[in-house]
C-alpha positions in Angstrom: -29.6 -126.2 128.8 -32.2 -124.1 130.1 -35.0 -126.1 132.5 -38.1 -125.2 133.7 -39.4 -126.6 137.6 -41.8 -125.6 140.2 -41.7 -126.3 143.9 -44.4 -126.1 146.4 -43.6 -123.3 149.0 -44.1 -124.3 152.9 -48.0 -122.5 152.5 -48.7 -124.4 149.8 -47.7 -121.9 147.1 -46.2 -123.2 143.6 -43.4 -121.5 142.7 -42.2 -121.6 138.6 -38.0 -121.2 138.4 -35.6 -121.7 135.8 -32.1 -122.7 135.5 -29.4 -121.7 132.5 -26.2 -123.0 132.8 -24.3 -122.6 129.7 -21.1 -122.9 131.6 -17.7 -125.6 130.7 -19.1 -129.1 131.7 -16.0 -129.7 133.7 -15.7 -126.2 135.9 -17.8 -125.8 138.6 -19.6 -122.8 137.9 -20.7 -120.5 140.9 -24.4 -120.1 141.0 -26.5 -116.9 141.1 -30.0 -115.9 141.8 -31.8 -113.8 139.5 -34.8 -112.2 141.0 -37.2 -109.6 138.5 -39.1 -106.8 138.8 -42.5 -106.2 140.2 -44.9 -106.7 136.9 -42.6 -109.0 135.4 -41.1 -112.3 135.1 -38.2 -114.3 134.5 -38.6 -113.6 131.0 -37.7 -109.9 131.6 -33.9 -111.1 131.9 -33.9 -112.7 128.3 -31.0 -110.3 127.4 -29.1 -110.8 130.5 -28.9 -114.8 130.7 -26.5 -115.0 127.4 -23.7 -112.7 129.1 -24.3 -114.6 132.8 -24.9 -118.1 132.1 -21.6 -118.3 130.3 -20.1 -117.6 133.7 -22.5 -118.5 136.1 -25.2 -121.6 136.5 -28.7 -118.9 136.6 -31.3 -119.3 139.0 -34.3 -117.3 137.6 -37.5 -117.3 140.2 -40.7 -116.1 139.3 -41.8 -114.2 142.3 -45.1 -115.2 143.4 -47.7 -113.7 142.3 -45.8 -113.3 138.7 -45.3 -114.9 135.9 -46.2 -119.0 136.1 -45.9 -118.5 139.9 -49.4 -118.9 142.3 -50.9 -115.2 142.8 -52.2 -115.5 146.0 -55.8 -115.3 146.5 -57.4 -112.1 148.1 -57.6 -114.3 151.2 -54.2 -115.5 151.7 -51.3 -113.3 153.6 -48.4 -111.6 151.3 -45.6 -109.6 152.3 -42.3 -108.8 151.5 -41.3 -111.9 153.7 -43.2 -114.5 151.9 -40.7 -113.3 149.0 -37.8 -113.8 150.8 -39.1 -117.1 152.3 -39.5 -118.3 148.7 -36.2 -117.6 147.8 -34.4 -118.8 150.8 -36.8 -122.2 150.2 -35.1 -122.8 146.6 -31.4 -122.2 147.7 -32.3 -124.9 150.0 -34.2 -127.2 147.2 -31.4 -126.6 145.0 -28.5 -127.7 148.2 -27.1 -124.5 147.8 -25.8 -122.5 151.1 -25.1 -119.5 149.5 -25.4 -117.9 145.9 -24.6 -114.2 143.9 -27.6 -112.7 144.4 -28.9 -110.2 141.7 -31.7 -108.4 141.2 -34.0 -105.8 139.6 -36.0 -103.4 140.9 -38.9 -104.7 143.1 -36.8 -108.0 142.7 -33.7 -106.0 144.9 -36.2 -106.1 147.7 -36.0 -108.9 148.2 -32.5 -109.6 147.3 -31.9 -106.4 149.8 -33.9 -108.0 152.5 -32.2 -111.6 152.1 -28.8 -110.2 152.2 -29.9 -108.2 155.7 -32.1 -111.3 157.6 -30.0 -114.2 156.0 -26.0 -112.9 155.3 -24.8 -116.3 155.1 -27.3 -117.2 152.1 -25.8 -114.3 149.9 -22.0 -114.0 148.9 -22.6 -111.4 147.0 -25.2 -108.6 146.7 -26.1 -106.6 142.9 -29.1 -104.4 142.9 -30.2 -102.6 139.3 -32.7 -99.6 140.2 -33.9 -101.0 143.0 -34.2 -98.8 146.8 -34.7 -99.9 149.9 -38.0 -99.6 149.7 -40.8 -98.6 147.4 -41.3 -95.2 147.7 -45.2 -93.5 149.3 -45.0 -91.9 146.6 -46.1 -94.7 144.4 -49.5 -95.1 146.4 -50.9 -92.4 144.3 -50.5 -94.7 141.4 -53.7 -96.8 142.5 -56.3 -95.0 142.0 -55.0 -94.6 138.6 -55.2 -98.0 138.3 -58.2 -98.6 139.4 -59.9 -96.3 137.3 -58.0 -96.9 133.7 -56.7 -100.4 133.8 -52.9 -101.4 134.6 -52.0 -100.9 130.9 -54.0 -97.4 130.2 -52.0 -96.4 133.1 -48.7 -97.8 131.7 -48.2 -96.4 128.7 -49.4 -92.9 130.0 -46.8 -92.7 132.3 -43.8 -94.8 130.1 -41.6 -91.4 130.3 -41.1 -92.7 133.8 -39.8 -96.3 132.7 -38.2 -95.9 129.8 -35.8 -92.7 127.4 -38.3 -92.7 125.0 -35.6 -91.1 122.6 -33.2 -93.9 122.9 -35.6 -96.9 123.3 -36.5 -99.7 120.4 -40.6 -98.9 120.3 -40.7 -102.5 120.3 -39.6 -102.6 123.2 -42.4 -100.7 125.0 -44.7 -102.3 123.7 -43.5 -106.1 124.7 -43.2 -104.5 128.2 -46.8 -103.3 127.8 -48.1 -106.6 126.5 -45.6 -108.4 129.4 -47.1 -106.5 132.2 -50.5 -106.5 130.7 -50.7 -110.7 132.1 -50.3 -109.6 135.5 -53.6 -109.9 137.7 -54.5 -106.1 138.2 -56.2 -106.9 141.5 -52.4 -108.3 143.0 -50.5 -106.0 141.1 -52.1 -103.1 143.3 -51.9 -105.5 146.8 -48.2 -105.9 145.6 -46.9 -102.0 145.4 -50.0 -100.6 147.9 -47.9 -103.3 150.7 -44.2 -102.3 149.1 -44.6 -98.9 149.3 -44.8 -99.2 153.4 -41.7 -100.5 153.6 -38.6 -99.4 154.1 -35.2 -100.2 155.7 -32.5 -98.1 154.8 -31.7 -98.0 158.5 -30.9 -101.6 158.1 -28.6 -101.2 155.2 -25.5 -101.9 157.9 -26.4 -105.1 158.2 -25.2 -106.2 154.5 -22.0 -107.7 155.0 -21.0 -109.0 151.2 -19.7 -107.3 148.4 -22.1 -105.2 146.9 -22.9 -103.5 143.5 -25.7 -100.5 143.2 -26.6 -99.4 139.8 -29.0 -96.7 139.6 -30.4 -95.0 137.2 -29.2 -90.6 137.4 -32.5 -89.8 136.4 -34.8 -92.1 138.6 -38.5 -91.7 138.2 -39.9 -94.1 140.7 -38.9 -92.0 144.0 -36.1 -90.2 144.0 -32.4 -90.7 142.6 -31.4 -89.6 146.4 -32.9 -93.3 147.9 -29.9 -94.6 146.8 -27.8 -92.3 148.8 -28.2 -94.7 151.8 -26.2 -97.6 149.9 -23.0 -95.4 149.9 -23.7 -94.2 154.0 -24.0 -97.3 155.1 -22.8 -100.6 153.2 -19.7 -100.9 153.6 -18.4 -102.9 150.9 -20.3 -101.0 148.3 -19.6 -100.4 144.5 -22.1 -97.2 143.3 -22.5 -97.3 139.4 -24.9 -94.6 138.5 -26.5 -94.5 134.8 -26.7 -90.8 134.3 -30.3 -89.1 133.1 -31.8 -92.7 132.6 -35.6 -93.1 134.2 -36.2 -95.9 136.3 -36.1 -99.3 133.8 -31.9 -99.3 132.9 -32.2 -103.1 133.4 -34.3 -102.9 130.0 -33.2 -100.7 128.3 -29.3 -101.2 128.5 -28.9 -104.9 129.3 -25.5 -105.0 128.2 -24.1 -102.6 129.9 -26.0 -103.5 133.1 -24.4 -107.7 132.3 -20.8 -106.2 131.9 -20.8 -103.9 135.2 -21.9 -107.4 137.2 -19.4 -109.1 135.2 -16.5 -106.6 136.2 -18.1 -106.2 139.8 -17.3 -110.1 140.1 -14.2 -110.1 138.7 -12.7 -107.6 140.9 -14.5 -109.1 144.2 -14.0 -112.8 143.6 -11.4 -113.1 140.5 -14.1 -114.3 138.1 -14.8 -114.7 135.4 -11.3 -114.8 134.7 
């Protein structure tokens, strides 16, 4: 019930997704996009898809670049647009006009930036930790990088990711080991181009229902990015996770699945 495909972008690129539909045969089940965070893959949603696929026929995409997606050579463009072109290219392959979208982190980029350049695509907008935009801040994390390796780094600065007090160890270090397969090389190209965008000021232009939930105690910027959700969305549900650093997705999957769950229950009446 899970299936694994790949579709060749319009520049060529090969693009890995995945759909889980454990939904009743004889409904027909809304779909949803699930997009993941920058360093990650699908995989990193392996404790959401039991609670959403009941409900919901799962689109997972790797975002190029990650997981069994093409990371573009040094050569080829990347931005924030190719993302979104990728995405809006497997709505298409899949005949679908519009889906859920939801997202984590880096994935809400692009969700964000879908819902804002293509409104008709997205009936409905949920964003876990994820601002509009990276913030500067983060450039400061490449010469780091550079210096100790991707996973020195990581686990130097976990404190920011994950409430060490509360968090399964063995869970760290299966995000260590995750991240640890991304191609160092893209994974600074990927944040040093992220952190230059930004586009709260285009927050208006959202016009679906939309969920933010956001961790109290962000790490990754500042807990006040998200104060441009609630200034300027106007159909906007604001969930914050109080004291949590920056990877609630993570470490409270459940809670994260059932505040979707109610989000779409009160906007659209399901799951009933």
């Amino acid at each position: 019930m899970t299936q694994t495909s790949f579709f060749t972008a319009r520049d060529g690129a090969s693009i890995a997704y995945y759909i889980d539909d454990f939904t009743d045969p004889w409904r027909d089940a809304p779909p949803m996009l699930l997009l993941h965070s920058a360093m990650g893959n699908s995989e990193r949603f392996y404790s959401w898809v039991p609670g959403l696929a009941r409900h919901f026929r799962l689109i997972r995409m790797d975002l190029r670049g990650h997981g069994r997606s093409a990371v573009p050579k040094p050569s080829d463009p990347f931005t924030l647009e190719h993302l979104v072109s990728d995405a809006e290219e497997l709505l298409a392959l899949l005949g679908l006009e519009s889906a859920h979208v939801t997202a984590n982190s880096a994935g809400g980029y692009v969700a964000q930036r879908l819902a804002i350049t293509a409104p008709a695509k997205v009936r409905s907008l949920a964003v876990v930790g994820s601002t509009p935009g990276l913030s500067p801040e983060a450039l400061s994390w490449l010469p780091r990088v550079e210096k100790e390796g991707l996973t020195p780094f990581l686990r130097d600065t976990i404190h920011m990711r994950f409430d060490l007090g509360s968090t399964d160890p063995g869970m760290v270090e299966w995000f260590l080991e995750q991240t640890a397969e991304n191609d160092p090389a893209f994974v600074a190209r990927f944040i040093g181009h992220m952190a230059t965008r930004e586009w709260s000021a285009e927050l208006h232009r959202i016009a679906c229902p939309t969920l933010v939930v956001f961790p109290g105690g962000e790490t990754v910027g500042s807990v006040h990015g998200y104060d441009a959700f609630a200034r300027h969305v106007k159909d906007v549900r604001m969930v914050e996770y109080p004291h949590m650093p920056h990877n609630i997705a993570d470490m409270l999957p459940d809670r994260c699945v059932a505040d979707i769950l109610a989000f779409h229950k009160d906007k659209f009446g399901y799951p009933a």
